[in-house]
C-alpha positions as CSV (number, residue, x, y, z in Angstrom):
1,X,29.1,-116.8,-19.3
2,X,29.2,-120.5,-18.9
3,X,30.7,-123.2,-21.0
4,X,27.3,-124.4,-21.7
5,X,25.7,-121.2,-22.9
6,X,28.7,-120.1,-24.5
7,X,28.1,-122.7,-26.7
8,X,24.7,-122.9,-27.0
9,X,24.7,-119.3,-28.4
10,X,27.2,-120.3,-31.2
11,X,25.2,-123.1,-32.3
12,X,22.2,-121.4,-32.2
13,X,24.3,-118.5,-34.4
14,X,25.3,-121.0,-36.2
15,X,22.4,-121.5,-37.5
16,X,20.4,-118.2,-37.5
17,X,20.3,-119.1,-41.5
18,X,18.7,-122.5,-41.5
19,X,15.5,-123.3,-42.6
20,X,13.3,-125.5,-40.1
21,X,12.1,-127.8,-39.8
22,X,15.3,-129.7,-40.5
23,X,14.4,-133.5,-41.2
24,X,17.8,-135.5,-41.4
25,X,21.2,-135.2,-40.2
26,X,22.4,-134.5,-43.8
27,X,19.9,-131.2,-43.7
28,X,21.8,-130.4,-40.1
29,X,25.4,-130.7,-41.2
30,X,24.3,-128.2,-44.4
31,X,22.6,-125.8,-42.2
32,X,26.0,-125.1,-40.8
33,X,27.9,-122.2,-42.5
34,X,31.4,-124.5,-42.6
35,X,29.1,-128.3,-42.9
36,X,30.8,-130.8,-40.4
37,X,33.8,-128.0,-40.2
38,X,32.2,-125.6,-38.3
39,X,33.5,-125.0,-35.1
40,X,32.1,-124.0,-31.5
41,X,34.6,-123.2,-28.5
42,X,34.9,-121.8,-25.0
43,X,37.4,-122.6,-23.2
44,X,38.9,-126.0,-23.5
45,X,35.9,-127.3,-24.9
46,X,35.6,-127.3,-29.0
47,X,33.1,-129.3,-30.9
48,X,32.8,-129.5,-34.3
49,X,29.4,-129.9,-35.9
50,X,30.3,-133.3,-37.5
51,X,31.4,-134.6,-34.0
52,X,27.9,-133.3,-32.8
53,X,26.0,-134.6,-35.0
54,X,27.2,-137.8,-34.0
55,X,25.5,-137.4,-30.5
56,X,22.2,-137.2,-32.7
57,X,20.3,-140.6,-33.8
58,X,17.0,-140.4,-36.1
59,X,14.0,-140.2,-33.3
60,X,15.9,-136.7,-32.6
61,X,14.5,-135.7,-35.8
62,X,12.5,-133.0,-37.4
63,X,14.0,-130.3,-35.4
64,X,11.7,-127.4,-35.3
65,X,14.6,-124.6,-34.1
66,X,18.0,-124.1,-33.3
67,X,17.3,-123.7,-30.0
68,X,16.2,-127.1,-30.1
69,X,19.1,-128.4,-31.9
70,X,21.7,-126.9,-29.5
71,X,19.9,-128.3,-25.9
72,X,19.7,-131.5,-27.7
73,X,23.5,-131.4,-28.8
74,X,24.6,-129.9,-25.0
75,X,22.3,-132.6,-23.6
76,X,24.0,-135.7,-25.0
77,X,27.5,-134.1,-24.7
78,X,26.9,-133.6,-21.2
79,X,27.7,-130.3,-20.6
């Protein structure tokens, strides 16, 4: 599995739990099981959600899914 989707399934794990839609990046970080904390990796990469959430700006938000938030999150950091 790639970098990309290796990630992209964490986040999205991350936050099988979290009620959408979320409707500010304070919602996001406390949709994650650790807040800013919690932690994605594969390989070399790791990204904490607070580092991603600093990818985000406020036209990014609601978000209606996970899936949503993790392309969005992959798209800005390029991967």
């Amino acid at each position: 599995m790639s970098v990309k989707n290796e990630i992209r399934k964490q986040i999205i794990n991350a936050l099988s739990g979290a009620q959408f839609p979320i409707a500010t990046p304070k919602a996001l970080l406390e949709a994650f099981p650790h807040g800013a904390d919690t932690k994605c990796k594969s390989g070399d990469i790791e990204m904490t959600a607070g580092k991603a959430g600093t990818l985000l700006n406020s036209d990014d938000f609601p978000f209606t899914s996970a899936e949503q938030v993790a392309d969005t999150i992959l798209e800005r950091a390029g991967l």
